[in-house]
C-alpha positions in Angstrom: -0.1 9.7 -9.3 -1.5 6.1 -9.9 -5.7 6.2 -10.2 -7.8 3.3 -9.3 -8.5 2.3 -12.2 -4.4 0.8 -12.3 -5.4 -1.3 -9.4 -5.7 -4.9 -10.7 -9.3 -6.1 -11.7 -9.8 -8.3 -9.7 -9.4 -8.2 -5.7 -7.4 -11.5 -5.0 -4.9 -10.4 -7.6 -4.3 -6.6 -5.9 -4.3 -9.0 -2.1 -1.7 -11.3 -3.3 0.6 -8.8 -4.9 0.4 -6.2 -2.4 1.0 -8.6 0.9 3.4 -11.4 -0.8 6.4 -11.8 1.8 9.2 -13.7 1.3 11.2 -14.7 4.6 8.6 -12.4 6.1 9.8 -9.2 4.5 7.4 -7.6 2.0 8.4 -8.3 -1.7 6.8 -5.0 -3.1 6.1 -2.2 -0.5 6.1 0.4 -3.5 3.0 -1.3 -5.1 1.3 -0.9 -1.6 2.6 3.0 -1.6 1.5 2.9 -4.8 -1.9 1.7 -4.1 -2.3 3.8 -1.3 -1.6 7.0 -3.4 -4.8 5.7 -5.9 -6.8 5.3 -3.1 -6.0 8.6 -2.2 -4.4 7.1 1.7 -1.3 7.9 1.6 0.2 10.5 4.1 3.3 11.6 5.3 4.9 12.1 9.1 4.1 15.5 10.4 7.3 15.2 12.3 9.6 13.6 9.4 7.8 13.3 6.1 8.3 9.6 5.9 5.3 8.3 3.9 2.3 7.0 6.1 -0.8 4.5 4.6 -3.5 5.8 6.6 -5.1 2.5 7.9 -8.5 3.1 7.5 -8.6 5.3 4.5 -6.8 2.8 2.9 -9.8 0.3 4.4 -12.2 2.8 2.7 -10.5 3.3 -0.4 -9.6 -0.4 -1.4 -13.2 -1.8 0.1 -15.2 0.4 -2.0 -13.0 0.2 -5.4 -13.3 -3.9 -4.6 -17.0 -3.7 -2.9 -15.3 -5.2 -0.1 -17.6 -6.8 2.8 -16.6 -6.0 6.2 -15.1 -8.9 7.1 -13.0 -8.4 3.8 -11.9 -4.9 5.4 -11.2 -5.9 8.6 -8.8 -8.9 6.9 -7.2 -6.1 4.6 -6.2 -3.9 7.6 -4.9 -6.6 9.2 -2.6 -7.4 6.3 -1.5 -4.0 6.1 -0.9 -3.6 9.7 1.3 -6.9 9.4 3.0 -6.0 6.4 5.8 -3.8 7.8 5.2 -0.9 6.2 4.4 2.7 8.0 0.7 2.3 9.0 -1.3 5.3 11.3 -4.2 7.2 11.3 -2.5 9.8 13.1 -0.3 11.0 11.1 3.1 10.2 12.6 5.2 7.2 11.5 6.3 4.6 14.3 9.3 6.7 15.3 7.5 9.6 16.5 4.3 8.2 17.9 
């Protein structure tokens, strides 16, 4: 399991790598999962077990490793919610909601 201390230093660095798209589809989703796991976010679907970030845990988690301002936060969940990837706080993916 990844820690936070494998994030990247520095907070542009970890945005850029974790949200870069090319024709709109995310380049590296398993750097996000993986980021997710450090930031201790990452769930699965009750109903399926596909993996889940938790939206705001991830918020949480990646705010306070970066000391994150709220708007920061707020732009992060954004990103993540945009990014294509499984995204609740409910635990259930999109197919079972």
């Amino acid at each position: 399991m990844p820690t936070p201390d494998e994030l990247p230093t520095a907070y542009a660095e970890f945005f850029t790598r974790a949200f870069a798209k090319r024709d709109n589809v995310l380049l590296s989703p398993t750097f996000l999962f993986e980021c997710a796991e450090a930031v201790e976010s990452l769930d699965e679907c009750i109903e399926c077990g596909k993996p889940i970030i938790n939206i705001t845990a991830f918020g949480e988690g990646i705010g306070e490793h970066y000391v994150l301002t709220d708007e920061q936060i707020e732009r992060l969940e954004e990103a993540l919610e945009d990014s294509g990837v499984e995204v609740s706080d409910d635990d259930v993916c999109s197919d079972h909601v």
